[in-house]
Backbone as a printed PyTorch tensor [residue, N CA C, xyz], in Angstrom:
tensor([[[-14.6650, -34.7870, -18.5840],
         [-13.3110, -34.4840, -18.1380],
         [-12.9300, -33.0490, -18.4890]],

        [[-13.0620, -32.8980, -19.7850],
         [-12.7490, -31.0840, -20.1010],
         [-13.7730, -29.9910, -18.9800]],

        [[-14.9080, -30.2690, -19.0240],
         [-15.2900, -29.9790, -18.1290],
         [-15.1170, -29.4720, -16.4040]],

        [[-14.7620, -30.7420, -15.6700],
         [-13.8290, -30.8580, -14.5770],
         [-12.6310, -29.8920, -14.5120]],

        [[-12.0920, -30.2000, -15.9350],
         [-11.0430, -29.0050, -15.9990],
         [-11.0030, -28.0340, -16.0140]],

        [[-12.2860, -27.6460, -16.9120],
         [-12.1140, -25.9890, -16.6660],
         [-12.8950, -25.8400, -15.2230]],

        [[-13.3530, -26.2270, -14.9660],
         [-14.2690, -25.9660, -13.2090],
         [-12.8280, -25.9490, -12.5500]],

        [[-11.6810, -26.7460, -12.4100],
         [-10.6700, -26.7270, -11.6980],
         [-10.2160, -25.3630, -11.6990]],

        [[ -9.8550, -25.0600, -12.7890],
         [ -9.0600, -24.1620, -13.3100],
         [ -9.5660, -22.7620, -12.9540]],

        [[-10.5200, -22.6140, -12.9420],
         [-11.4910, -21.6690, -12.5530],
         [-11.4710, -21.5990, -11.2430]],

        [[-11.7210, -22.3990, -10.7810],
         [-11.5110, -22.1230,  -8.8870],
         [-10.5950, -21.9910,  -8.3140]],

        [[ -9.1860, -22.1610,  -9.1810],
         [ -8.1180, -21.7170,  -8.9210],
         [ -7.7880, -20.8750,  -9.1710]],

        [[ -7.9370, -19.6530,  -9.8610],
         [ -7.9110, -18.4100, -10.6190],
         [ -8.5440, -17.5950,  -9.9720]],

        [[ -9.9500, -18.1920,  -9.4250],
         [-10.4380, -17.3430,  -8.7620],
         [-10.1590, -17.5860,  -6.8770]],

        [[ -9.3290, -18.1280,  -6.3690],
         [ -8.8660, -18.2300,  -5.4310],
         [ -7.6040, -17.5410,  -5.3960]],

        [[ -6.1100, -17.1820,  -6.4300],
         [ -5.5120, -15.9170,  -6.3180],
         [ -6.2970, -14.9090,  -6.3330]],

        [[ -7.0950, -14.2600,  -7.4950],
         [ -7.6950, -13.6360,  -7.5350],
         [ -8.1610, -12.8100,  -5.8500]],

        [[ -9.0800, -13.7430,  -5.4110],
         [ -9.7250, -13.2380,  -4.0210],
         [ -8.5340, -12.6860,  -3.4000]],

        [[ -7.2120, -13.7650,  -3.0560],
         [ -6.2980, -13.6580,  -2.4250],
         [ -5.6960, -11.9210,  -3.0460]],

        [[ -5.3000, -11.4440,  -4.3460],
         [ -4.7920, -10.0690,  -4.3250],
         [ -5.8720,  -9.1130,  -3.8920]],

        [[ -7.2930,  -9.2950,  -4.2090],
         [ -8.1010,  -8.2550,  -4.2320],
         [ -8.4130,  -8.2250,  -2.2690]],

        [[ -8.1920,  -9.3260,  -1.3340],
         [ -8.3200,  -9.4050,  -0.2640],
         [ -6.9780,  -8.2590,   0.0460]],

        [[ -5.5700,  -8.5420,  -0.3200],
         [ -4.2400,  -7.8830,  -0.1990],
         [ -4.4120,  -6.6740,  -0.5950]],

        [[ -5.0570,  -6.1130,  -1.6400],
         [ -5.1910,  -4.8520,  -1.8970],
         [ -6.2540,  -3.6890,  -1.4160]],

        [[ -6.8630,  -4.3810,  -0.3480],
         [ -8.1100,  -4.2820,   0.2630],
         [ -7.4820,  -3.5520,   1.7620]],

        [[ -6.1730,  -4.1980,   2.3030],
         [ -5.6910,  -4.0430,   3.4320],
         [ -5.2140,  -2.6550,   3.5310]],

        [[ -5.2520,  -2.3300,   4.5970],
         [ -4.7720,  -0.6890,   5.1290],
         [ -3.5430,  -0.3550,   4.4360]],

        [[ -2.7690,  -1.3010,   4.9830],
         [ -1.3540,  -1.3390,   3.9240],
         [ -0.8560,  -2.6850,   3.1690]],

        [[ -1.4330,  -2.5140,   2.2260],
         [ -1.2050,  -3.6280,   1.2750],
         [  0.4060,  -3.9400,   1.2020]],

        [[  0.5610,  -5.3880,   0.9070],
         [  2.0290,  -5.8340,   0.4560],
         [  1.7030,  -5.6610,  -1.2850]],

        [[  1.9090,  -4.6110,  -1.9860],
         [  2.0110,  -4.6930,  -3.3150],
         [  2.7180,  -6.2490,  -4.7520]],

        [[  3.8140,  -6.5860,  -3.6210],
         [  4.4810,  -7.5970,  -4.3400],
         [  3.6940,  -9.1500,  -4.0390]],

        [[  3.0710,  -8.9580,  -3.0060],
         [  1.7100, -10.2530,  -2.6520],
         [  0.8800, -10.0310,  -3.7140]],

        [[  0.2820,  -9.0780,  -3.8500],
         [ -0.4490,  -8.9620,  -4.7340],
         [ -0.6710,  -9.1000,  -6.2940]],

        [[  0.2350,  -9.0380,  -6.7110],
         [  0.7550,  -8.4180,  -8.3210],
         [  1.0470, -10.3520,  -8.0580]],

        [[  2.0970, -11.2480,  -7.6760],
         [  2.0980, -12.5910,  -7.2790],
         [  1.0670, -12.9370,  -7.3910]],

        [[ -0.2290, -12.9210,  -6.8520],
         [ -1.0470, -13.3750,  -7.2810],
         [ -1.8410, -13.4300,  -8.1840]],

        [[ -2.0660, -12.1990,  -8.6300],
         [ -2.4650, -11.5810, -10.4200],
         [ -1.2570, -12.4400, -11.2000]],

        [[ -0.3370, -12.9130, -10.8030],
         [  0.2530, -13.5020, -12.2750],
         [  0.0700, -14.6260, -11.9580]],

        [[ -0.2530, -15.3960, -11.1000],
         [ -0.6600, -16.6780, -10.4520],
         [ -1.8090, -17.0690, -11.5300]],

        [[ -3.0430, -16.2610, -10.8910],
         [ -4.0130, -16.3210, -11.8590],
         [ -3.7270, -16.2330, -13.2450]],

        [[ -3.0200, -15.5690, -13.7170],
         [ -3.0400, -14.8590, -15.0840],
         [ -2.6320, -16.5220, -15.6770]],

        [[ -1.5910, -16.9790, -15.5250],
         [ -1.1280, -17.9570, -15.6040],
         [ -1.7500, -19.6490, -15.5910]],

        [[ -2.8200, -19.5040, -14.0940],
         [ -3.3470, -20.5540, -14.4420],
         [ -4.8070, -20.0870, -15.7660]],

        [[ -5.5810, -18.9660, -15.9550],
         [ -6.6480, -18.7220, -16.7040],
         [ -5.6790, -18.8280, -18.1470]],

        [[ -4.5030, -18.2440, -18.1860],
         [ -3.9730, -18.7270, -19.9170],
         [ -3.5480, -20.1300, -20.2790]],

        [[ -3.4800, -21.2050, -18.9470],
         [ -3.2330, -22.7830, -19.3200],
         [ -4.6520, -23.0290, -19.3200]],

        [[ -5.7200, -22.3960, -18.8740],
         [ -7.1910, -22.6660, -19.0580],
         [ -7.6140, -22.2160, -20.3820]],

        [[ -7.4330, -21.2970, -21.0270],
         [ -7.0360, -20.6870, -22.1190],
         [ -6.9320, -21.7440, -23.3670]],

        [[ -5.4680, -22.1500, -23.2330],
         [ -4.8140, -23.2570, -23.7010],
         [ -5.3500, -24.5420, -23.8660]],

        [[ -5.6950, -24.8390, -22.4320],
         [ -6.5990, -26.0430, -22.3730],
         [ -7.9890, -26.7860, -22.9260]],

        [[ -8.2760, -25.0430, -22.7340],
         [ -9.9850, -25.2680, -22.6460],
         [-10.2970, -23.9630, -23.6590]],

        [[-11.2060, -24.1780, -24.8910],
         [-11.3790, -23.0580, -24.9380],
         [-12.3220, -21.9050, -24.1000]],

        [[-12.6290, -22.1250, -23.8020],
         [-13.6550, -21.4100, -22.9510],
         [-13.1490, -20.9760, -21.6820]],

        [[-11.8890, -21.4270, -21.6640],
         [-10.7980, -20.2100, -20.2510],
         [-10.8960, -19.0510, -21.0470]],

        [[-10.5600, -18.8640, -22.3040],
         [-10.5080, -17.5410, -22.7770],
         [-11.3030, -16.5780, -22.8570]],

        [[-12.6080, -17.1530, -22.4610],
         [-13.9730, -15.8870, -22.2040],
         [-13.5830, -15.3180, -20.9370]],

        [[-13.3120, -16.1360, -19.8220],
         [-12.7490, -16.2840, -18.4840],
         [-11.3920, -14.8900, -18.3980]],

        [[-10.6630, -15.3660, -19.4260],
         [ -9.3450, -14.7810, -19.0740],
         [ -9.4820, -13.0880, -19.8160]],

        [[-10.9470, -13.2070, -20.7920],
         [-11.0980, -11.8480, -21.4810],
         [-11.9380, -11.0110, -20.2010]],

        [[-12.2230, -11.4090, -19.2200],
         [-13.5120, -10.7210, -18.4370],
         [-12.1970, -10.4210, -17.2550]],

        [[-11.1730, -10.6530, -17.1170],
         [-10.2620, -10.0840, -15.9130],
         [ -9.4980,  -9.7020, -16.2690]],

        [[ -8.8000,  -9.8850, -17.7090],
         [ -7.5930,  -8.8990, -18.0420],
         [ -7.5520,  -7.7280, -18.0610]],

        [[ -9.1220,  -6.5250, -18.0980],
         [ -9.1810,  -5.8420, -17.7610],
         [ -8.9750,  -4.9740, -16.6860]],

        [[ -9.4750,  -5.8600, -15.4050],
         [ -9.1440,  -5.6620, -13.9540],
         [ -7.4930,  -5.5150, -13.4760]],

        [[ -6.9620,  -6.7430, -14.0100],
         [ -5.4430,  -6.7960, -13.7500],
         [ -4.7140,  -5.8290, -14.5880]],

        [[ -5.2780,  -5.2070, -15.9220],
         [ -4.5300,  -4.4610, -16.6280],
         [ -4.2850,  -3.0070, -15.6740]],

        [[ -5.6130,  -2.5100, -14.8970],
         [ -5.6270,  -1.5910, -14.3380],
         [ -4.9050,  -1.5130, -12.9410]],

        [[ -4.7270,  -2.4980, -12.6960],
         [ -4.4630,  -2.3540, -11.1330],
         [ -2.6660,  -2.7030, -11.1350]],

        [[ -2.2700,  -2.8100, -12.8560],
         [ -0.8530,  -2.9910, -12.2910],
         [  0.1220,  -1.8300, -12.6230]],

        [[ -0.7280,  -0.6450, -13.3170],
         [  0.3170,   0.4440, -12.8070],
         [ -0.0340,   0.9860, -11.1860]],

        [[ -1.0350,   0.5940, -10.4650],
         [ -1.0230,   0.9190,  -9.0890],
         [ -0.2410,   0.2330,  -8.2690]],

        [[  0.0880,  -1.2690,  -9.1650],
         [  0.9070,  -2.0640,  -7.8990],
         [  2.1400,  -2.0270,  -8.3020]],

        [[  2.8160,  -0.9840,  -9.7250],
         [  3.9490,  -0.7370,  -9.9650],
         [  4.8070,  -1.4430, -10.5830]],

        [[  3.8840,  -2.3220, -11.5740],
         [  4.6850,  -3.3170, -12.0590],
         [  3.9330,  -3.4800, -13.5210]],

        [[  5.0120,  -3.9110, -14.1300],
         [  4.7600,  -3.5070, -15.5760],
         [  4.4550,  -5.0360, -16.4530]],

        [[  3.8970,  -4.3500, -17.7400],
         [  2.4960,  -5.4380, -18.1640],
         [  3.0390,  -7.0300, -18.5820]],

        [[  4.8480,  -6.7160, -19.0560],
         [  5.3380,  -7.7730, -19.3680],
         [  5.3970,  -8.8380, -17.9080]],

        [[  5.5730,  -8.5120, -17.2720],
         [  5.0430,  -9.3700, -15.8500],
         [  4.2870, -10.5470, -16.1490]],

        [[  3.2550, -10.0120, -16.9050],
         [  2.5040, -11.2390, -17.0080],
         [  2.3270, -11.6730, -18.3190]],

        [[  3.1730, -12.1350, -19.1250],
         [  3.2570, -12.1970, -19.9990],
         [  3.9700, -13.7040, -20.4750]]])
């Protein structure tokens, strides 16, 4: 069952995920789609986190990515917090 869970949790994280990096990919990105979905994720990988320990290897390997990309999408770090 913990298991299952983190597999859930994970494919959901990484389904915002795709979804901002697809949005930020576009000619003209919707910035506020995007950054929405980075906290989407952020959110479900820290109840994975929470849940599971082993979301937190998960949630240490993208906080990097999202840390960088949210002074480009103009929004600040407490956002996801």
């Amino acid at each position: 069952m913990v298991q299952s869970l983190k597999e859930e949790k994970t494919v959901k994280a990484i389904k915002h995920l795709e979804t901002a990096k697809e949005e930020v990919q576009e000619e003209e990105p919707d910035k506020d789609f995007a950054a929405k979905s980075l906290q989407r994720a952020t959110k479900v990988l820290k109840e994975a986190g929470e849940t599971v320990e082993a979301g937190t290897d998960l949630w240490q390997k993208v906080q990097p990515i999202i840390t960088k990309l949210l002074p480009w999408l103009g929004v600040a770090a407490s956002f996801f917090v």
